[in-house]
N, C-alpha and C positions, 0 to 999 in steps of 0.2 A: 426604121420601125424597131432596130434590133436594140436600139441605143434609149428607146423609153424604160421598158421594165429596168434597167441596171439604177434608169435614176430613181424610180419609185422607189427601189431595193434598199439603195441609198440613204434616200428620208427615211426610212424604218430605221436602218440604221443608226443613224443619227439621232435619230428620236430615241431609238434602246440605249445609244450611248448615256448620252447626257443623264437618264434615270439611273442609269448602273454610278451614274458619276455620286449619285444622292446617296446618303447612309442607305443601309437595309439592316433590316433588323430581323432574325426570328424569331417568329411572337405564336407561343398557344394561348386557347381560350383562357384555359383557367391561368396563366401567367397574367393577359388582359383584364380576367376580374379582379383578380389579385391586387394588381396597380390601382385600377378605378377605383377599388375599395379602402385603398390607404390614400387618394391624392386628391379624388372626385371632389371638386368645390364643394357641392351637393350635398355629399358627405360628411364633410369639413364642419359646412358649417350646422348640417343636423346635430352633428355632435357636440357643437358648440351650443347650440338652443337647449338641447338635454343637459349640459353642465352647467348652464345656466339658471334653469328649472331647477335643478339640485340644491344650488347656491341660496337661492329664492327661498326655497323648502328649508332650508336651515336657520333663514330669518327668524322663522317661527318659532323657533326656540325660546324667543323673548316672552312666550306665552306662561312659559316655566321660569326660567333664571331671571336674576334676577340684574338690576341698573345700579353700579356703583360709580359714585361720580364726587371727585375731589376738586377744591378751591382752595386760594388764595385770595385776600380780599384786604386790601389798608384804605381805612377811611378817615377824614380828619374834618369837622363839624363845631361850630358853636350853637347850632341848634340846642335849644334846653333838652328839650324832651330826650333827643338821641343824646349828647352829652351825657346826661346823666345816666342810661340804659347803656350806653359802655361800659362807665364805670362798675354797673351792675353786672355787667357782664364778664369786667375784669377780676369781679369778685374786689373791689378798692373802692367800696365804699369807708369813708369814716362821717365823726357827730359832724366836722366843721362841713360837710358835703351837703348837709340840711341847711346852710346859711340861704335864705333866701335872695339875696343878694347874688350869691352864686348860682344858685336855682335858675333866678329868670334870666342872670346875665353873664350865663359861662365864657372861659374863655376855650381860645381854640383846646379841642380834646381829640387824641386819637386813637382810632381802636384796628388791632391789626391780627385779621379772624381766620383761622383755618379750619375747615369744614369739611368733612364727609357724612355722604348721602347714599343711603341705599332706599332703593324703591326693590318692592316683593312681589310680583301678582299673585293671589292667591285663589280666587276661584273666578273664572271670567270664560262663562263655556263659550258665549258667539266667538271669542277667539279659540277655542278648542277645535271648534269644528270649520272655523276658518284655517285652522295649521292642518288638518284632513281634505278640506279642500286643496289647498297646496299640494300635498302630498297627490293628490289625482293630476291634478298640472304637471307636475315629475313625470306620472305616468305616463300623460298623453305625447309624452315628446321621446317618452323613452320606443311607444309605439311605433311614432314620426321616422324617426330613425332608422326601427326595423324596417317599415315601409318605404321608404324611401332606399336603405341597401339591398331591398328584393326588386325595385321598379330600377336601379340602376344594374342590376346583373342581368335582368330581360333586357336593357336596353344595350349593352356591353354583348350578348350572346346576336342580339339581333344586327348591332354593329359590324361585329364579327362574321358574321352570314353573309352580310353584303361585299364586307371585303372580299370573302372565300368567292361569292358569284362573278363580281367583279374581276377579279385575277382568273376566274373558270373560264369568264366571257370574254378574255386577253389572249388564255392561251388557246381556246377553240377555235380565235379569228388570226392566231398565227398559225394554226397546223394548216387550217382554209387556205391563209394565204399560200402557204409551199405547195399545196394539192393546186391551185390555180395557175402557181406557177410552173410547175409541171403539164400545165395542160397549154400555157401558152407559150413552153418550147414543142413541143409536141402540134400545137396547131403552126407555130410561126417555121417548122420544119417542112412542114407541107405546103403552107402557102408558097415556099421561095422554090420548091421542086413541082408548083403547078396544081397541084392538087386541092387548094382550097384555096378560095376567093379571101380578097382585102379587109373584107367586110368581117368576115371571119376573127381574123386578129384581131381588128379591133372592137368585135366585140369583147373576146376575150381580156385585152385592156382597161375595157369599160369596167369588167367585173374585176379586175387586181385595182383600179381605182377606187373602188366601190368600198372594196374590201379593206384598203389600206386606211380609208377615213373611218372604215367602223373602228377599227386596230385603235387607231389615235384618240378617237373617243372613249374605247373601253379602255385606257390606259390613265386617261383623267378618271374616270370615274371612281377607278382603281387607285387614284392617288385623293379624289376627294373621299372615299369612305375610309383611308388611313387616316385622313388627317382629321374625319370627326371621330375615327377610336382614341386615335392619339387626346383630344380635346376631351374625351372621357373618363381618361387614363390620366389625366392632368401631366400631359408631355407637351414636347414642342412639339408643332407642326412642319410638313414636310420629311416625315423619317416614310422610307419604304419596306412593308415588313412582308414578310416569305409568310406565310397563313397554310395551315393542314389543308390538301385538297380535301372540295366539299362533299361532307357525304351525309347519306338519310342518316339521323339520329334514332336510334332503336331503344323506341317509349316504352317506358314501364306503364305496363297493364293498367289504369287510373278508370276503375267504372263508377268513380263519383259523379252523380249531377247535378249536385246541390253546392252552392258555395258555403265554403265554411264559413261558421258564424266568428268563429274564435281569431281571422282574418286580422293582420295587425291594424290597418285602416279602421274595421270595425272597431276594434280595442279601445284604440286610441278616443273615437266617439262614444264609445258608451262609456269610457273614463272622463271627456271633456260632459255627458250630461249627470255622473254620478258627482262631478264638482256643482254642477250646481244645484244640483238637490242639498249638498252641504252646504251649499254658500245661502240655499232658502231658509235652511234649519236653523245656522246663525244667525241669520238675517232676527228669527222667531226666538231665538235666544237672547238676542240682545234688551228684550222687553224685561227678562230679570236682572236682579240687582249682581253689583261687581262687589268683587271684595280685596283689598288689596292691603297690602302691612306697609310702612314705614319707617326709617330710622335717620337721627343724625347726630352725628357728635363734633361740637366743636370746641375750638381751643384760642383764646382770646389773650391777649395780650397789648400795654399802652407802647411796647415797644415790638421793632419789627423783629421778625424770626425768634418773636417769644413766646411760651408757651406757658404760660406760668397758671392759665384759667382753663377748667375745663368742664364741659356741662355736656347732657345729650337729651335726645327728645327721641322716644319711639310710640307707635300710634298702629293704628288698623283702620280703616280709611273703607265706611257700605255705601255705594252709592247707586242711585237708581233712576236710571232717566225714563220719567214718565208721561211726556207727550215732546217732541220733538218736529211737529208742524208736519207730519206725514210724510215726513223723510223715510223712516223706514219701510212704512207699507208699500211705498211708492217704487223702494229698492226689490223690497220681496218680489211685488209684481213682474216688476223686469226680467227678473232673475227667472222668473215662473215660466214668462212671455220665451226667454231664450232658451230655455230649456226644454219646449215643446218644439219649439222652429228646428233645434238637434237632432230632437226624437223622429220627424219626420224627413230629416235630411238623411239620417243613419238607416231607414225604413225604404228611403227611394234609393238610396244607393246601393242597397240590398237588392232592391229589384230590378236594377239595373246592371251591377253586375254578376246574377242570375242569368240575363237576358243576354250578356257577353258570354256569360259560358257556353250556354245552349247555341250559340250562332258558332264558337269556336270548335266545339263538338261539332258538327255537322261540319265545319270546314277542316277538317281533321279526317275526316270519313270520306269528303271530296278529294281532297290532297293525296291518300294516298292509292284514288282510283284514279287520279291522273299519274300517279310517278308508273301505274302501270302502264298505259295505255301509251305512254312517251318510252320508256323503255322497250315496248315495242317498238315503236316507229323510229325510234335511231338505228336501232336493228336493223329493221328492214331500209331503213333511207341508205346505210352503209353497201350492205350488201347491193342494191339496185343500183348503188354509183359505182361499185365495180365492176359491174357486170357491161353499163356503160362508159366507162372509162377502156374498156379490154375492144368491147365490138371499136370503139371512136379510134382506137392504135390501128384497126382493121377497117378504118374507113364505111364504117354503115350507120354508124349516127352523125347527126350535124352537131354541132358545136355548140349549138343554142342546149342542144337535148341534156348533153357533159354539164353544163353552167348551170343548167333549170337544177339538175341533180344534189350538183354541187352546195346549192345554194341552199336548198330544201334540205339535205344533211343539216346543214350550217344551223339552221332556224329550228329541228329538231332537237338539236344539242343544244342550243342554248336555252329552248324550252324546257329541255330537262331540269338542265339546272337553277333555271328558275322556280320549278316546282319543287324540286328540290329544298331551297333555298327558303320556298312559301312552307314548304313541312316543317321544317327546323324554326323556324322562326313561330309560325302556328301553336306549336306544342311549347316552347318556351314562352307564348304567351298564356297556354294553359295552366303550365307551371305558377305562372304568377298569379294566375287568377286565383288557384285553390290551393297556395300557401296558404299555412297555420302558423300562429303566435299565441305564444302561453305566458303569464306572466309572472 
């Protein structure tokens, strides 16, 4: 009988070795957001969507500056018509070029043209207020981003929570296990002096069995919520990190009960439906005329890389498209149609989460009338296991009564820390809820 516990002992052992054999790392929170915040995929690539938006935004510049664009161009033709407008071009006409003869029946001629072109826009507002729309696309991503680095620091702090429970419910169910074992040299001492029945020990057994599977489980668990920080933190997986024992976080006084409107989420949507109020207005702009300038100047010559001809054409160019088969109206609509589908998205998410704060308040107000009522009762579940643990040394409790004890501490503390564990995690989702963003 005396030769079980040493192997149980053992596989703990063993099992604590090979984890000690893993790195360990010590990790605070704020080191954990820190990481996530510079590596988080999530991150990565929000930020990448926002520079992207920017880049977009800058296209629009073509609304102002202007298109400059250079050629090179050698042609060689017996065509009359163009024959002859070469040489008009080469500025080489002479009388015998009037021979009719030559007229209708030139020979090969070539002309070798170098060209620059500028194009100007000059007043074209449906693009004006399409480069203003853009500019709110910038916005909403610059929003995106915010929201998205507040949804991952809740998620990083609550990560973090689970680790700290997880290693609280590792070390609780090792202090258990030494209190058990102390109770099963203590009972395996009396058994072999007569004094307590078979049955006895191996209850006692039953519970160091019991207790040794809860161990191996809270030490997975304790290695699966490393490894999804690690996976937040954009590290490898598999590292074991040392975490601050958990304790209540002591909230700043917040008698807000209204979510904030100015919320980046919200931002973001009232900037994706103020795009498309501008993208309707363009839409409605485009019914007026565009105005746009001109220019070219080229340089003609019968041989190549000459330059000997030079002429230029510049213009201003009103143009007005006045029916377009209901393209446009049909765009306006859309636009119209998507932009109220926004308004009432942006409207229910408001009241919904509204509807999260108010349940998280009230679970906030629950939470920390349980960390009292548990702080009580490990109190007293301690105390009541020593008082039976001392009469069981003096033979007036049975053994069953030591293990009920024992066990009921156990379930105490770990419910602590799980309410615990529910505060902190509670209030960093309040946190998130009644963030503000300014633009």
């Amino acid at each position: 009988m005396t030769k079980i516990l040493p192997g149980l002992i053992l596989f703990t052992f063993s099992f604590s070795a090979s984890l000690l054999a893993q790195e360990t790392v010590p990790l605070s929170l704020q080191d954990a957001m820190d990481a996530a915040l510079e590596n988080n995929t999530e991150i990565v690539i929000a930020r990448l969507e926002e520079e992207g938006a920017s880049i977009a935004f800058k296209q629009t510049n073509s609304v102002f500056l202007p298109q400059i664009n250079l050629s090179y161009a050698a042609v060689s033709t017996n065509n009359p018509l163009n024959a002859f407008g070469f040489k008009l071009q080469q500025q080489s006409i002479s009388q015998s070029d009037f021979n009719p003869d030559l007229l209708n029946y030139p020979s090969a001629t070539q002309n070798f043209m170098t060209k620059a072109e500028w194009l100007q826009p000059v007043l074209n507002m449906d693009m004006v207020y399409m480069r203003k729309a853009a500019n709110e696309q910038r916005e909403i991503y610059a929003f995106k981003t915010k929201r998205s680095t507040e949804h991952l620091t809740f998620e990083v702090q609550k990560a973090y929570a689970q680790l700290q429970l997880a290693q609280q419910a590792k070390d609780v169910l090792e202090e258990a296990l030494q209190s058990i074992d102390a109770i099963y040299t203590a009972t395996n001492n009396r058994f072999e002096k007569g004094f307590l029945q078979k049955s006895d020990v191996l209850t006692v057994l039953v519970a160091v069995a019991t207790t040794e599977s809860q161990l191996a489980e809270a030490k997975s668990n304790a290695q699966n919520a490393a490894d999804y920080l690690s996976l937040l933190m954009g590290r490898k997986a598999g590292v074991i990190y040392t975490v601050d024992v958990i304790q209540q976080i002591l909230p700043v006084e917040n008698t807000d009960t209204e979510i904030p409107a100015n919320r980046a989420d919200f931002q973001a949507m009232q900037s994706a439906i103020a795009a498309q109020d501008l993208m309707i207005h363009s839409g409605k702009l485009s019914y007026l005329p565009k105005l746009n300038a001109f220019a070219e100047y080229l340089l003609n010559d019968k041989e190549a890389f000459g330059f000997s001809s030079n002429s230029y054409l510049v213009g201003a160019q009103l143009s007005w498209s006045l029916f377009n088969g209901m393209t446009t109206q049909g765009k306006i609509a859309e636009k119209r149609i998507e932009r109220n589908k926004m308004t009432e998205q942006l409207r229910f998410q408001k009241a919904q989460s509204q509807n999260e704060l108010n349940k998280t308040l009230r679970q906030i107000q629950d939470t920390k009338f349980a960390l009292q009522q548990h702080e009580i009762a490990v109190d007293q579940a301690t105390e009541a296991l020593r008082i039976l643990q001392n009469r069981y040394l003096q033979g007036l409790v049975a053994t069953n009564d030591v293990l009920q004890s024992q066990t009921l501490l156990l379930q105490q503390r770990l419910k602590l820390a799980e309410v615990v564990f529910r505060f902190n995690t509670t209030y960093a989702y309040l946190q998130f809820l009644t963030s503000t963003s300014e633009k």
